[in-house]
N, C-alpha and C positions, 0 to 999 in steps of 0.2 A: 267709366264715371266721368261726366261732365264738369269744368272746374266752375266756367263761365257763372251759370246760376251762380254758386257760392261766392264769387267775387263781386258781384255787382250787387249781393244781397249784404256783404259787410262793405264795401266803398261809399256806397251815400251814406250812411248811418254814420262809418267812421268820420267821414268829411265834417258830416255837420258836428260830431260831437268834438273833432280836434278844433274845431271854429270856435264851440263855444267854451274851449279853455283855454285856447288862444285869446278870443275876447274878451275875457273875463278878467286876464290878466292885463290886459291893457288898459282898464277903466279901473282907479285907485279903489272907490266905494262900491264897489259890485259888491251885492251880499248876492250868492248864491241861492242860497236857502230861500230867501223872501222874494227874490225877484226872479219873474218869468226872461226866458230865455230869449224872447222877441225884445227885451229892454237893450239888448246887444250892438241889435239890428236898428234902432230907433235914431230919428234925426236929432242929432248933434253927437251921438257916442262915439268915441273915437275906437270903438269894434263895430263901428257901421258895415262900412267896406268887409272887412273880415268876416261876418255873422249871414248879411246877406249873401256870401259865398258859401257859406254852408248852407243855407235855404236852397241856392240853386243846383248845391251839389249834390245835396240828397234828393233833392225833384230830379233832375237828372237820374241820379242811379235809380230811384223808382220807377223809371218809365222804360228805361233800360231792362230794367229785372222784369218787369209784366213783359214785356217780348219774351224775355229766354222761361217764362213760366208759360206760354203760350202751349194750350195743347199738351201741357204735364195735368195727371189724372190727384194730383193733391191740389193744383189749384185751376178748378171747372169752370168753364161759365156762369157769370159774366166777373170775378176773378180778377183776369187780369185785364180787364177794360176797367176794372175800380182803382187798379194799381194805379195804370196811367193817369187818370185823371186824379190823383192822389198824388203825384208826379206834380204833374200841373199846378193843383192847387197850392203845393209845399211852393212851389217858385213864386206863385202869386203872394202866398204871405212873407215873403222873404222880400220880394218887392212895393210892397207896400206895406214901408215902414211905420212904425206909431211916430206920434208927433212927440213925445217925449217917454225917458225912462219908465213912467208908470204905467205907461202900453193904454191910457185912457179906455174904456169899453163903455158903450149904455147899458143902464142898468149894475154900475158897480159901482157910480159915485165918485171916482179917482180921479178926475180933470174932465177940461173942456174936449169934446171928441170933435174929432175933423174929419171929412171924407177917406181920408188914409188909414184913421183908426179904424173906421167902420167895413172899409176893404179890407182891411188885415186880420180882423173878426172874425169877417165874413171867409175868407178864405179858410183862413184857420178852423174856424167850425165845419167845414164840409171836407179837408182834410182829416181834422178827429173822428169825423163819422166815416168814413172812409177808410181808415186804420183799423177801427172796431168792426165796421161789416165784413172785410173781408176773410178775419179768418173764422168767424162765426158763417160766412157762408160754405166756406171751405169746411168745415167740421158740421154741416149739413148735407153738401152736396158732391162730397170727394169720397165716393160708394168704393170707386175703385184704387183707392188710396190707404184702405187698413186702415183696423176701428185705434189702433194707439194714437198714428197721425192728427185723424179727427179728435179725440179727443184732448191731445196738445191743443188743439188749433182752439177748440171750445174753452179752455182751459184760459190763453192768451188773452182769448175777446172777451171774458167776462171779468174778470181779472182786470184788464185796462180799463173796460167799465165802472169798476168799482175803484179804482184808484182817478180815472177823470170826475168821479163823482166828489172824493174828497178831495182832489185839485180844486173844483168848485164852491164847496163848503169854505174850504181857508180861504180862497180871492177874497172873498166878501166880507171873511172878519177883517176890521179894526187893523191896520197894518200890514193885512197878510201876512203875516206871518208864518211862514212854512208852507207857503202855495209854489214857490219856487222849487221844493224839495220834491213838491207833490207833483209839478207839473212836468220834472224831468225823472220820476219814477214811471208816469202815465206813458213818456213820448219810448222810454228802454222796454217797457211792459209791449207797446203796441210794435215796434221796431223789430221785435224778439223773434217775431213769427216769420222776417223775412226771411233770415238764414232757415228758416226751419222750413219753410217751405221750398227754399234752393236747394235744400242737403236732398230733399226726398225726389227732385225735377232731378237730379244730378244723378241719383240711384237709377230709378225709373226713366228718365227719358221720356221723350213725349207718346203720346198715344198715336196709335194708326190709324188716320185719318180715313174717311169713305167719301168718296166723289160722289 
């Protein structure tokens, strides 16, 4: 049994989520509940520094983890090329901070948006769809991974689905109120499939490749 997978599949996860209690506790007015987890990372908080290290740390351990999933029959082509670039993008949203606490976005009303806001959107949204395709592809396209596997995997991606969707529902009411709750049930919902995918790369091992 392989340990690797499993370690690089809780190290980014863990990183960013020790960041964002780490940060959380350094800014006096952080409401959890109501406020998105990028307000952390945002210019002027003093869990700037902090937050942004969990972005990078879990981009990291994502790009890491698609290697040691390389060629494991639970996570198929093209897998872990979504990983990595899911990798990628988590550092891109981590590096390009919101202009302030309220994470401004078009289309939600909440401040004036700046080039920053709208990279950090934009990253962020192809990260979220990223999280959700791949274990919906994996619970498609993982024949030689057992129907329980795939159906976890199916289970995770629709699941995140339906919890980013009421992450979206509350941004838009009136204060948000509970889109914060919403947004870090979405990010544990989509995050869940990584170990799950490691435990089964770790059992199994990769496939026997043909030249």
């Amino acid at each position: 049994m392989r340990v690797r997978p499993v370690a690089w599949a809780l190290a980014g996860p863990g990183v960013f989520a020790l960041a964002a209690v780490v940060g959380g506790r350094r800014v006096d007015d952080y409401r959890p509940i109501d406020e998105p987890i990028s307000a952390l990372a945002a210019h002027g908080s003093r869990a700037g520094l902090v937050m942004v290290s969990g972005f990078l740390g879990l981009g990291a351990g994502t790009v890491v983890l698609a290697r040691e999933l390389e060629g494991s029959p639970g996570a198929p082509r093209p897998v872990p090329a979504l990983l990595t670039l899911a990798g990628v993008t988590t550092a891109g949203a981590g590096l390009a901070r919101c202009s302030d606490r309220t994470c401004p976005t078009r289309g939600l009303g909440n401040g004036a948006v700046t080039r920053s806001d709208d990279l950090h959107a934009l990253f962020s949204a192809a990260t979220f769809a990223l999280w959700i395709a791949a274990p919906l592809i994996a619970a498609r396209r993982a024949v030689d991974a057992g129907p329980r596997y795939r159906w976890c995997s199916r289970w995770i991606g629709r699941s995140t689905i339906a919890v980013f969707v009421l992450g979206g529902l509350l941004a838009r009411r009136s204060g948000q109120r509970g889109s914060g709750a919403a947004q870090r049930l979405f990010v544990a919902s989509a995050l869940s499939w990584f170990p799950l995918a490691a435990a089964h790369a770790s059992r199994t091992g990769p496939k026997t490749r043909v030249r």
